[in-house]
GUFIVEX-13989 format. One record per residue (C-alpha): residue number from 0; residue in one letter; x, y, z. Coordinates in Angstrom, 3 decimals, always signed. Example, Ala and Ser with C-alpha at 12.3 -4.5 7.8 and 13.67 -1.06 7.14 Angstrom:
<drendrens>
<seq=0&type=a&east=+12.300&north=-4.500&up=+7.800> .
<seq=1&type=s&east=+13.670&north=-1.060&up=+7.140> .
</drendrens>
This chain:
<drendrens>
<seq=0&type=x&east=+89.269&north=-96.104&up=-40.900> .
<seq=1&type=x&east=+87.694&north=-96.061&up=-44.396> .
<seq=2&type=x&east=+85.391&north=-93.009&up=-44.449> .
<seq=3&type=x&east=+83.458&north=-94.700&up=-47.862> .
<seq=4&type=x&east=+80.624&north=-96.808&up=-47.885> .
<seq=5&type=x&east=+78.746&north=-98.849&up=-50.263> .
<seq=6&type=x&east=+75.269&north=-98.888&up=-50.886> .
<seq=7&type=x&east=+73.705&north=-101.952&up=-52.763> .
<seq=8&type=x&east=+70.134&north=-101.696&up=-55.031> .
<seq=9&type=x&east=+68.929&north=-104.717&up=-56.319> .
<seq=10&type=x&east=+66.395&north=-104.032&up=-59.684> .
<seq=11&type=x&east=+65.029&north=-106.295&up=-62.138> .
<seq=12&type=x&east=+68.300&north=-105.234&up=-64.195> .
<seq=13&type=x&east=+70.401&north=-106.916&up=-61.416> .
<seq=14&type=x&east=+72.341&north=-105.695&up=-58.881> .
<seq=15&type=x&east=+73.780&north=-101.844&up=-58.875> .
<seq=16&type=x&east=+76.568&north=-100.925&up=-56.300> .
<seq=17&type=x&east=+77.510&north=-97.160&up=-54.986> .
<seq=18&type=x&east=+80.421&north=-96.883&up=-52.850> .
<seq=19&type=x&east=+79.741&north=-93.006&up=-51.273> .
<seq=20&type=x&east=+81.574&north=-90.789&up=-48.797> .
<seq=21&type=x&east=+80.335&north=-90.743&up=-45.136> .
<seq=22&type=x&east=+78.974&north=-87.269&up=-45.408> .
<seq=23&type=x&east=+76.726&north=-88.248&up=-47.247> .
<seq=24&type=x&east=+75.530&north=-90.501&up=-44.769> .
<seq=25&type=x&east=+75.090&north=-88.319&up=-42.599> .
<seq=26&type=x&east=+73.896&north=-85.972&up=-44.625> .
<seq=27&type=x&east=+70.951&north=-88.220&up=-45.611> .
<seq=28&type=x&east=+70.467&north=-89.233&up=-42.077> .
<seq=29&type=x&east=+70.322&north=-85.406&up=-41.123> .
<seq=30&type=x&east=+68.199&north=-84.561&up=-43.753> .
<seq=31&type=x&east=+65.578&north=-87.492&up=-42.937> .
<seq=32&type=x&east=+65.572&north=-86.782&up=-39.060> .
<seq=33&type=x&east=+65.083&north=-83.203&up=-40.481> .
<seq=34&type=x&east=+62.074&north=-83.705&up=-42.530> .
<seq=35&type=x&east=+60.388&north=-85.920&up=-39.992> .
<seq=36&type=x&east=+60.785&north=-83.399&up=-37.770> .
<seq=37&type=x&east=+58.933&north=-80.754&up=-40.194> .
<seq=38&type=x&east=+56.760&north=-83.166&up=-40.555> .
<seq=39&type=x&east=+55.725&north=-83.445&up=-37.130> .
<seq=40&type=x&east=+55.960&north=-79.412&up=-36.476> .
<seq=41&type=x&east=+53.487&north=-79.617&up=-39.313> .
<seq=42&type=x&east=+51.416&north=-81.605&up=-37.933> .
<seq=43&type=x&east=+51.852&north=-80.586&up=-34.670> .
<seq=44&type=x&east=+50.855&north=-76.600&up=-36.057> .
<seq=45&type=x&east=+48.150&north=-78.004&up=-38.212> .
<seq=46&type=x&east=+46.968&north=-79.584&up=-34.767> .
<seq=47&type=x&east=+47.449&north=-76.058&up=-32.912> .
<seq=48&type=x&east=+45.530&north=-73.997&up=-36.053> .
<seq=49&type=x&east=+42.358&north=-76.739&up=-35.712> .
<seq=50&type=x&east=+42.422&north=-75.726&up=-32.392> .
<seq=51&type=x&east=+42.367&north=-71.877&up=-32.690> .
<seq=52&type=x&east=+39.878&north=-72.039&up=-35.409> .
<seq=53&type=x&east=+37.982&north=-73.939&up=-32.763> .
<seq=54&type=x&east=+38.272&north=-71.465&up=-29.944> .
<seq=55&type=x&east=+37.806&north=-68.238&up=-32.828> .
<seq=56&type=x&east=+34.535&north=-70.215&up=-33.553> .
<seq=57&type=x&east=+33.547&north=-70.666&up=-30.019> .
<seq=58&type=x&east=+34.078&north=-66.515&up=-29.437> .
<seq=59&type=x&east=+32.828&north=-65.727&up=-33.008> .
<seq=60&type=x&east=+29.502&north=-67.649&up=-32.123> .
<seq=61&type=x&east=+29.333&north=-65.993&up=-28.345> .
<seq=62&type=x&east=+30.575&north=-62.495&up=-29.803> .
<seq=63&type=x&east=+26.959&north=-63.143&up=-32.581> .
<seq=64&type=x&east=+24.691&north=-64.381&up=-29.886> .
<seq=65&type=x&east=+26.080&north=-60.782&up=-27.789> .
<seq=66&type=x&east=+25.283&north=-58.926&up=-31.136> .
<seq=67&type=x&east=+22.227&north=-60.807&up=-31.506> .
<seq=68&type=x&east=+21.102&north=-59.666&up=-27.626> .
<seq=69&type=x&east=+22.462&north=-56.547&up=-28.035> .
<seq=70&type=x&east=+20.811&north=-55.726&up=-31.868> .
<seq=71&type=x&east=+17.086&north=-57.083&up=-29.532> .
<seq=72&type=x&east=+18.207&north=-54.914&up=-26.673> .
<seq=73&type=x&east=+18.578&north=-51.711&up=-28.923> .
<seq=74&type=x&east=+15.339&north=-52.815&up=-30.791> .
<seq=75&type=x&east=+13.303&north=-52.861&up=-27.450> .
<seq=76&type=x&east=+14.966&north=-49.666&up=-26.652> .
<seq=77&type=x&east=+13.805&north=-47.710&up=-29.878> .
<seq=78&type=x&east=+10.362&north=-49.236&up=-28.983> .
<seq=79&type=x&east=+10.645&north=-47.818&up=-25.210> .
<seq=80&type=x&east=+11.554&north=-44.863&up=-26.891> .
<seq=81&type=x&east=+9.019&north=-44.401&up=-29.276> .
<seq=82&type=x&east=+6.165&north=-45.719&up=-26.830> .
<seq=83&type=x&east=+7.641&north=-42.701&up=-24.835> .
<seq=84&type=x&east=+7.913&north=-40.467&up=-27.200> .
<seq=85&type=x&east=+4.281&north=-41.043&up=-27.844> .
<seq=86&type=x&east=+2.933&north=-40.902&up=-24.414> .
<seq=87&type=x&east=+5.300&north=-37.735&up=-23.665> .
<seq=88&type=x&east=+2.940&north=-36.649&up=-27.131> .
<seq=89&type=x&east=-0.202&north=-37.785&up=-25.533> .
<seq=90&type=x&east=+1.088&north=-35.864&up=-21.982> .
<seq=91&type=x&east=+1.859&north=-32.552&up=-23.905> .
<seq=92&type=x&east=-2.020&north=-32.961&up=-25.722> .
<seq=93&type=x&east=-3.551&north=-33.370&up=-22.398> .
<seq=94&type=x&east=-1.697&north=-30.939&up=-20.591> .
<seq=95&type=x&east=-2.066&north=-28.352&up=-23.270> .
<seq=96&type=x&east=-6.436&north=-28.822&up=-22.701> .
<seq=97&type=x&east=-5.656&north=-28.433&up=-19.315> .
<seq=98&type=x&east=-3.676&north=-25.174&up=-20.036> .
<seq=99&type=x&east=-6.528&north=-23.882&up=-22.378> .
<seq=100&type=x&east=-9.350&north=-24.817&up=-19.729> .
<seq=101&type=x&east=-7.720&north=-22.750&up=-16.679> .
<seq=102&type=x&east=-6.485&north=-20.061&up=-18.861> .
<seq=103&type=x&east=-2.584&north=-20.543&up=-19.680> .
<seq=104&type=x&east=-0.851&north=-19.430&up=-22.555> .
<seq=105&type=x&east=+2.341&north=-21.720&up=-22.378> .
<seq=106&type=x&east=+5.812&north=-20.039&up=-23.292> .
<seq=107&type=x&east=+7.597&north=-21.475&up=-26.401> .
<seq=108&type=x&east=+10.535&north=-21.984&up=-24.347> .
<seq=109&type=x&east=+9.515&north=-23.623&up=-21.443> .
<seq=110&type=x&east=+10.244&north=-27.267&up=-20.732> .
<seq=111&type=x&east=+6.917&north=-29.968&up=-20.559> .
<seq=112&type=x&east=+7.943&north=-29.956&up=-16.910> .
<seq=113&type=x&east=+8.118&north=-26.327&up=-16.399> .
<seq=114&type=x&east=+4.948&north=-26.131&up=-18.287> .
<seq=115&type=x&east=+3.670&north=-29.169&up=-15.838> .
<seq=116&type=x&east=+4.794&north=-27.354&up=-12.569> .
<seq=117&type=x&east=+3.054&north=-24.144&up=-13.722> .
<seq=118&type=x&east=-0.075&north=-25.613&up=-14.214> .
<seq=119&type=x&east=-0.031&north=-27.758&up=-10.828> .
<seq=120&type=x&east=+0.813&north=-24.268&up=-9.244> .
<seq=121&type=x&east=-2.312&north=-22.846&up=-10.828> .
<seq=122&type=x&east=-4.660&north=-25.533&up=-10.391> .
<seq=123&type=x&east=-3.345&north=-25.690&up=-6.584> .
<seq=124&type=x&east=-4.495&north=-21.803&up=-6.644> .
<seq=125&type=x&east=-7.521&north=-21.778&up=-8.472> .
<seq=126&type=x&east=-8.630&north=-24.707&up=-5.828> .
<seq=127&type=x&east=-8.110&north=-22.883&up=-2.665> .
<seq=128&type=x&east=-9.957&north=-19.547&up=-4.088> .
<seq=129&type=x&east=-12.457&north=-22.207&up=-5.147> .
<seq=130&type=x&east=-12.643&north=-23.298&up=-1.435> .
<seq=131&type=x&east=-12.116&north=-20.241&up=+0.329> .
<seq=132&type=x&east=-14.488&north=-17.828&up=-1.738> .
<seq=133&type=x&east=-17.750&north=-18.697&up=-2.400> .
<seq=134&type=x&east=-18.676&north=-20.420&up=-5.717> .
<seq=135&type=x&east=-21.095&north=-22.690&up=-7.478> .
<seq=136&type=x&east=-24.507&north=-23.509&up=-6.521> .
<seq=137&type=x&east=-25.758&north=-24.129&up=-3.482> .
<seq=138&type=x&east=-28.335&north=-25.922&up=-4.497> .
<seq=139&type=x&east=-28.799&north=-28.208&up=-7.582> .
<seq=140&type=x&east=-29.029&north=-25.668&up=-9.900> .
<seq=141&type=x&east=-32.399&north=-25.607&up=-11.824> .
<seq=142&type=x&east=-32.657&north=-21.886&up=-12.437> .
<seq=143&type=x&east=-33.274&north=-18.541&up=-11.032> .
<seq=144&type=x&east=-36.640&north=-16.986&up=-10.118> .
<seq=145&type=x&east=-35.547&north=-13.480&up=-9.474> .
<seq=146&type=x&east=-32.349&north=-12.087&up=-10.645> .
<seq=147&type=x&east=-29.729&north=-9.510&up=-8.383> .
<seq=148&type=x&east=-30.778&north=-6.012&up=-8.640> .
<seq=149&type=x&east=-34.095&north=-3.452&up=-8.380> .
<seq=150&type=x&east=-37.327&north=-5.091&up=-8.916> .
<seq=151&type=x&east=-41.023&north=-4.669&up=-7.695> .
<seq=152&type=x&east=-40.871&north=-7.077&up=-4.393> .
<seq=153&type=x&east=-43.935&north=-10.174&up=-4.639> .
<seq=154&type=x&east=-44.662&north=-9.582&up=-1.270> .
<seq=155&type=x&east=-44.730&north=-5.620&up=-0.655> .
<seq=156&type=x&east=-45.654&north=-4.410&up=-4.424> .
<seq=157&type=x&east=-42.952&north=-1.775&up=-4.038> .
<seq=158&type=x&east=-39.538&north=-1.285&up=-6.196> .
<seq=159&type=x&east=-36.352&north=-2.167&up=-4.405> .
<seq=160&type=x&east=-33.106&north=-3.648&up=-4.407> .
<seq=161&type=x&east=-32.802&north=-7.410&up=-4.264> .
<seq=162&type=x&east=-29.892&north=-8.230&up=-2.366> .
<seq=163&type=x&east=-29.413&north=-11.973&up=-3.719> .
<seq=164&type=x&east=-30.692&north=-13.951&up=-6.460> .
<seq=165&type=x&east=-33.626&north=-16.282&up=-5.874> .
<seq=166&type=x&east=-32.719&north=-19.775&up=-6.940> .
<seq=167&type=x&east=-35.393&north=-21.912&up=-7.696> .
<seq=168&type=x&east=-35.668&north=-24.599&up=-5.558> .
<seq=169&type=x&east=-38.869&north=-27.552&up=-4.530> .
<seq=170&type=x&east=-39.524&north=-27.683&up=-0.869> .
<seq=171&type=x&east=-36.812&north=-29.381&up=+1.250> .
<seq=172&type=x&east=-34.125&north=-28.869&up=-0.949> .
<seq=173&type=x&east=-30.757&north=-30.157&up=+0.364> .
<seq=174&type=x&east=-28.757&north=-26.545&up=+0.932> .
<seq=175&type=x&east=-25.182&north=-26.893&up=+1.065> .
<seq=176&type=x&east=-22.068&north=-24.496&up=+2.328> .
<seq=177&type=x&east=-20.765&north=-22.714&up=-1.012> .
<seq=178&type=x&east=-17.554&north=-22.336&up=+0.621> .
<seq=179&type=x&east=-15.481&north=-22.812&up=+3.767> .
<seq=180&type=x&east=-16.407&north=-20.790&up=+6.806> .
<seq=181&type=x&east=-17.937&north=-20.582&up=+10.228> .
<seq=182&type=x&east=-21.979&north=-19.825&up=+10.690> .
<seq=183&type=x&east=-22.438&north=-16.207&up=+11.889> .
<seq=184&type=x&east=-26.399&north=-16.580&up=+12.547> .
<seq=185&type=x&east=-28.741&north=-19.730&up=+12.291> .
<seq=186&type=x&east=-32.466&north=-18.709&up=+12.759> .
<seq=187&type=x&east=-35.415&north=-17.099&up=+12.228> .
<seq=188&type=x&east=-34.599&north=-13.688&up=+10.971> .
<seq=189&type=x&east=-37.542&north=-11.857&up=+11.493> .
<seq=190&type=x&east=-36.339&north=-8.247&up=+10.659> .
<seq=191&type=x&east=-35.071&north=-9.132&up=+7.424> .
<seq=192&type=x&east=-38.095&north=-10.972&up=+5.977> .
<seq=193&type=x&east=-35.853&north=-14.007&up=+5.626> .
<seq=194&type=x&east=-37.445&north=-16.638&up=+7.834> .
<seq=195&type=x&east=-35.283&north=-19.328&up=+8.576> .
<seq=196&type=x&east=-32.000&north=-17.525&up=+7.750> .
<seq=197&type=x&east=-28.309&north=-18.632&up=+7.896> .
<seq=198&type=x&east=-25.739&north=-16.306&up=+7.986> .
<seq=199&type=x&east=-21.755&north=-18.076&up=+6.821> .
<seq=200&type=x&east=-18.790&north=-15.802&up=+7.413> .
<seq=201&type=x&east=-16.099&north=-16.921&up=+4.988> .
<seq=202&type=x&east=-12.232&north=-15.894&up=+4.927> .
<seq=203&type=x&east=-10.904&north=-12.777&up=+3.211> .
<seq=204&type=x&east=-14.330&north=-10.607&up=+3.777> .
<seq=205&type=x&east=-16.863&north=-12.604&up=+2.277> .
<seq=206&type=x&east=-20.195&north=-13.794&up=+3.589> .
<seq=207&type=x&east=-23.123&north=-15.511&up=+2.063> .
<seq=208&type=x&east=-26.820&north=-15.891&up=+3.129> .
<seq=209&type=x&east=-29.642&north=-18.676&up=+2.830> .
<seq=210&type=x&east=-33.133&north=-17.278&up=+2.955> .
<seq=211&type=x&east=-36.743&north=-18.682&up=+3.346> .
<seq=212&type=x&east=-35.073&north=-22.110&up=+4.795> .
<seq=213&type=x&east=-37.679&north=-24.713&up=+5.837> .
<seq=214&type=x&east=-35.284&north=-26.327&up=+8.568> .
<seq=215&type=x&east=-31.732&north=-24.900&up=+9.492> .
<seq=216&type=x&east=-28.849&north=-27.856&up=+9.927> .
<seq=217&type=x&east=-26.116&north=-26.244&up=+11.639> .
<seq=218&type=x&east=-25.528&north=-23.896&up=+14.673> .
<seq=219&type=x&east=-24.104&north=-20.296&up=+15.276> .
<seq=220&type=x&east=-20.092&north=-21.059&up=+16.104> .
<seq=221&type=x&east=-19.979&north=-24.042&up=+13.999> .
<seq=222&type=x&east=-17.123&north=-24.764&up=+11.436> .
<seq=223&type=x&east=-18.306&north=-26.151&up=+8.012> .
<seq=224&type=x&east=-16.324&north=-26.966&up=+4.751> .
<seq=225&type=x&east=-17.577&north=-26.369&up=+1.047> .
<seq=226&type=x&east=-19.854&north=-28.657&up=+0.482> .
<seq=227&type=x&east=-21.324&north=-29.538&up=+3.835> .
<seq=228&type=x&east=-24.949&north=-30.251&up=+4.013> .
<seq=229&type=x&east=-26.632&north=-27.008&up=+6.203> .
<seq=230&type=x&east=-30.223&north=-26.966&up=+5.933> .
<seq=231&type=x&east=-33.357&north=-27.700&up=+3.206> .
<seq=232&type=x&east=-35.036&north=-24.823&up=+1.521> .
<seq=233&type=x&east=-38.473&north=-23.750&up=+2.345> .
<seq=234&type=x&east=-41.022&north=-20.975&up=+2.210> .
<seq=235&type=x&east=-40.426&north=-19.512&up=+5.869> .
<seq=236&type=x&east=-40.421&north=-15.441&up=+5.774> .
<seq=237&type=x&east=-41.917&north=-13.200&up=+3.241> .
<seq=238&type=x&east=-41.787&north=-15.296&up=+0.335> .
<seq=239&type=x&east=-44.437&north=-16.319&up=-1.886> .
<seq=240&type=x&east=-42.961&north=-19.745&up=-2.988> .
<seq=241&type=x&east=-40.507&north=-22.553&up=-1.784> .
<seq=242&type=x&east=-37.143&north=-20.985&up=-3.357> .
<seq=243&type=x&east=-33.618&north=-20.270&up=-2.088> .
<seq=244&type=x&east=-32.786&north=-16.574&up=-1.423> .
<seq=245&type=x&east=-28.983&north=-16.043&up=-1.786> .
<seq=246&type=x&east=-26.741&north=-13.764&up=-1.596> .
<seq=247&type=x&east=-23.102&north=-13.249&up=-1.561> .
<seq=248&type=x&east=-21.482&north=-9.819&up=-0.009> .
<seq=249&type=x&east=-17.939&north=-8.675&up=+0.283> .
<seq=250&type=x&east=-17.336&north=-6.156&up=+2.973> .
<seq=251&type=x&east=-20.978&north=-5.838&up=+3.184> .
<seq=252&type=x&east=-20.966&north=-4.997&up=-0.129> .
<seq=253&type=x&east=-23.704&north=-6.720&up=-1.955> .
<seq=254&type=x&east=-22.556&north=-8.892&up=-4.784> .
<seq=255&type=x&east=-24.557&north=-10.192&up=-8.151> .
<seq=256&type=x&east=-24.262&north=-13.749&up=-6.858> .
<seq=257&type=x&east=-25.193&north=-15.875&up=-10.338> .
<seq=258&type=x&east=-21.508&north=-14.842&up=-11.226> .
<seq=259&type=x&east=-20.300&north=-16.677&up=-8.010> .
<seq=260&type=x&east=-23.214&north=-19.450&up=-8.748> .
<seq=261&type=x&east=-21.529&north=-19.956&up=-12.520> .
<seq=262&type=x&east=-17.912&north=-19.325&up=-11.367> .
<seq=263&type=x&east=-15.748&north=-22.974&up=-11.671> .
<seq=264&type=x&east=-12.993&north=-24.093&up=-12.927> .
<seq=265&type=x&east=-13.972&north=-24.027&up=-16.297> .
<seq=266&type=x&east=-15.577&north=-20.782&up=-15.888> .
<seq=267&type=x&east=-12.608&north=-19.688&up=-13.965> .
<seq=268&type=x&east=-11.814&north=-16.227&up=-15.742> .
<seq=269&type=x&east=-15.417&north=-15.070&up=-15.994> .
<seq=270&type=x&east=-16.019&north=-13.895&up=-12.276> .
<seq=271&type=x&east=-12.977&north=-11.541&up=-12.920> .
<seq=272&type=x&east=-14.376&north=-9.716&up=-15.831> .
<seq=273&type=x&east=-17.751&north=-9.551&up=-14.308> .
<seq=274&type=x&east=-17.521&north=-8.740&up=-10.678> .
<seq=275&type=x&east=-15.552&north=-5.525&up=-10.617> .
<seq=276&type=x&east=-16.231&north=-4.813&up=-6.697> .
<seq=277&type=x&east=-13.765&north=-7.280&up=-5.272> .
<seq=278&type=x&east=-9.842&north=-6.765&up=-5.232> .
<seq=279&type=x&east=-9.264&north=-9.714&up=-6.858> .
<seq=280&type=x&east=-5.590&north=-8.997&up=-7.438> .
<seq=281&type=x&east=-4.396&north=-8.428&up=-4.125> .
<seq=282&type=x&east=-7.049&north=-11.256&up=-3.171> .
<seq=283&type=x&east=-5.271&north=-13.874&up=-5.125> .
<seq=284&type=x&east=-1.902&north=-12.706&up=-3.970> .
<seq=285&type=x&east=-2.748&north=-13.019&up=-0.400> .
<seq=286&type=x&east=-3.944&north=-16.363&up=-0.975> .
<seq=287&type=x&east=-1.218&north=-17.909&up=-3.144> .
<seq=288&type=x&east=+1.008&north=-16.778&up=-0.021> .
<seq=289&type=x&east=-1.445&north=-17.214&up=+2.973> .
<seq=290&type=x&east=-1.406&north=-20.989&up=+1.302> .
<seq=291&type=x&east=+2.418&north=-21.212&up=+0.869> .
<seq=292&type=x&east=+1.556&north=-21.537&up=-2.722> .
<seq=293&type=x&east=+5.108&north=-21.048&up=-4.378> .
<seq=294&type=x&east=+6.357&north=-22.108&up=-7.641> .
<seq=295&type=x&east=+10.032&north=-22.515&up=-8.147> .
<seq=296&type=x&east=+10.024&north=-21.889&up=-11.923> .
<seq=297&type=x&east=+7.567&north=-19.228&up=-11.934> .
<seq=298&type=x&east=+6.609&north=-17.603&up=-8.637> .
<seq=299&type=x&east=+4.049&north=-14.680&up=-10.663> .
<seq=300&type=x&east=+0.512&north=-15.373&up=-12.082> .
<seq=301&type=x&east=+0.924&north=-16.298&up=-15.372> .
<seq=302&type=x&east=+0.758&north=-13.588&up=-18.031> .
<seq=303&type=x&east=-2.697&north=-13.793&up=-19.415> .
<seq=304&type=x&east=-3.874&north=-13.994&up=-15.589> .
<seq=305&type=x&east=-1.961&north=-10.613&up=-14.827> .
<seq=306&type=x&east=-3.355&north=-9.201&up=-17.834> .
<seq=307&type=x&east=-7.203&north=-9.931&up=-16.924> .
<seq=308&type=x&east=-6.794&north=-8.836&up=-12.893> .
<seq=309&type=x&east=-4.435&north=-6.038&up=-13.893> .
<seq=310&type=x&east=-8.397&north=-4.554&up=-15.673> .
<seq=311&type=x&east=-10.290&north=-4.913&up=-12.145> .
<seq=312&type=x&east=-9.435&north=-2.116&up=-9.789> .
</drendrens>
């Protein structure tokens, strides 16, 4: 078998004859089927890197719009924060008043909700000795006609102890419990001079009495809160005007009652320093227990407190 063969090319010179070997047939054959076939892997990975480049757009858009929502998430985060930040400000403002106005000198190393519990656990005390001991006015407070203590008495011209403090008062004057108790007498006390007298036994030895009344509200036995209308002032008695006589006693000690009239909240600490005949100490122990008043960061009074009932014997 010849193993030559002979390849013809016609040109505008004429015509041109090669007589090669078969290998080189084959050769070129192999070499064409070879390049198409890079051609189409070329095409076929040109095809393939379109569509990567297609799907690493698609995730490099989603992964932006996730940066973009998270970027908005952190940014309404640092605003939560700082909105916080400034109402935990605000809180710490407020609650440092409220320390000032019932007396607490906050610890540097206490948290804002140690210093919050604290001053819930006071507040929760100073309200039931507000309650349970008598304080404020009894009536609307316009003044006082005769102080607490020795004076020449309207009626009898002679020097002797006033017992209360005569709180000036028009006729029918709505009289009202100055703390919680349970009415001892309610009548006309004719020994005493009172008149129209009512007698209110409180907790933890206190009592207080309302003189000269023009009409008496509430009977011997009864229960009445703070606060609880009990009668209207008069002029009944030995009195020389329509006033309020009261008083306040503690063991039937007689007490200067304007400090108990003045004594609130924001004149919490005053009563302490002033009225040196009551326990006060052991009276606001006993109550802070009696009331299951417990604090579970700080079970004592607070320092400053300690300090100013630690001077009243």
């Amino acid at each position: 078998m010849d193993k030559r063969f002979t390849v013809t090319i016609h040109d505008l010179n004429g015509v041109k004859q090669y007589n090669l070997h078969q290998i080189v047939k084959k050769v070129l054959l192999y070499a064409g089927a070879g390049l198409v076939t890079f051609i189409a892997a070329g095409v076929a990975f040109i095809f393939f890197l379109n569509a990567s480049l297609d799907t690493i757009d698609e995730k490099k858009r989603a992964l932006e719009e996730h940066n973009a929502e998270l970027r908005e998430s952190i940014l309404s985060a640092e605003n939560d924060l700082q909105a916080k930040q400034e109402e935990l400000s605000v809180v710490s403002d407020k609650l440092g008043s409220i320390e000032t106005l019932i007396g607490l000198a906050p610890e540097a190393e206490n948290t804002l909700l140690e210093r919050v519990e604290i001053a819930n656990l006071t507040s929760a005390q100073r309200a039931v000795l507000l309650q349970h001991i008598p304080s404020g006015s009894p009536v609307e407070y316009k003044g006082i006609t005769s102080k607490f203590g020795y004076r020449i008495h309207p009626t009898l011209q002679r020097k002797e102890l006033h017992r209360g403090t005569d709180l000036r008062a028009a006729m029918k004057t709505k009289l009202y419990a100055t703390a919680d108790g349970v009415i001892e007498y309610a009548g006309n006390h004719k020994a005493s001079g009172y008149g129209r007298l009512i007698i209110l036994d409180h907790n933890y030895g206190f009592k207080t009495y309302y003189g000269h009344l023009n009409k008496i509200l509430v009977k011997a036995g009864q229960y009445v809160k703070k606060g609880d209308l009990i009668g209207l002032t008069g002029n009944s008695g030995m009195s020389n005007g329509p006033h309020l006589h009261y008083e306040v006693r503690y063991i039937q000690r007689v007490l200067n009652p304007y400090w108990f009239v003045k004594w609130d909240v924001e004149n919490y600490n005053t009563i302490f320093e002033k009225e040196t005949k009551v326990p006060w100490q052991f009276l606001v122990a006993t109550i802070t227990q009696d009331h299951n008043l417990q604090n579970p960061v700080q079970t004592t009074p607070p320092s400053s407190q300690l300090a100013l009932l630690s001077k009243v014997k």
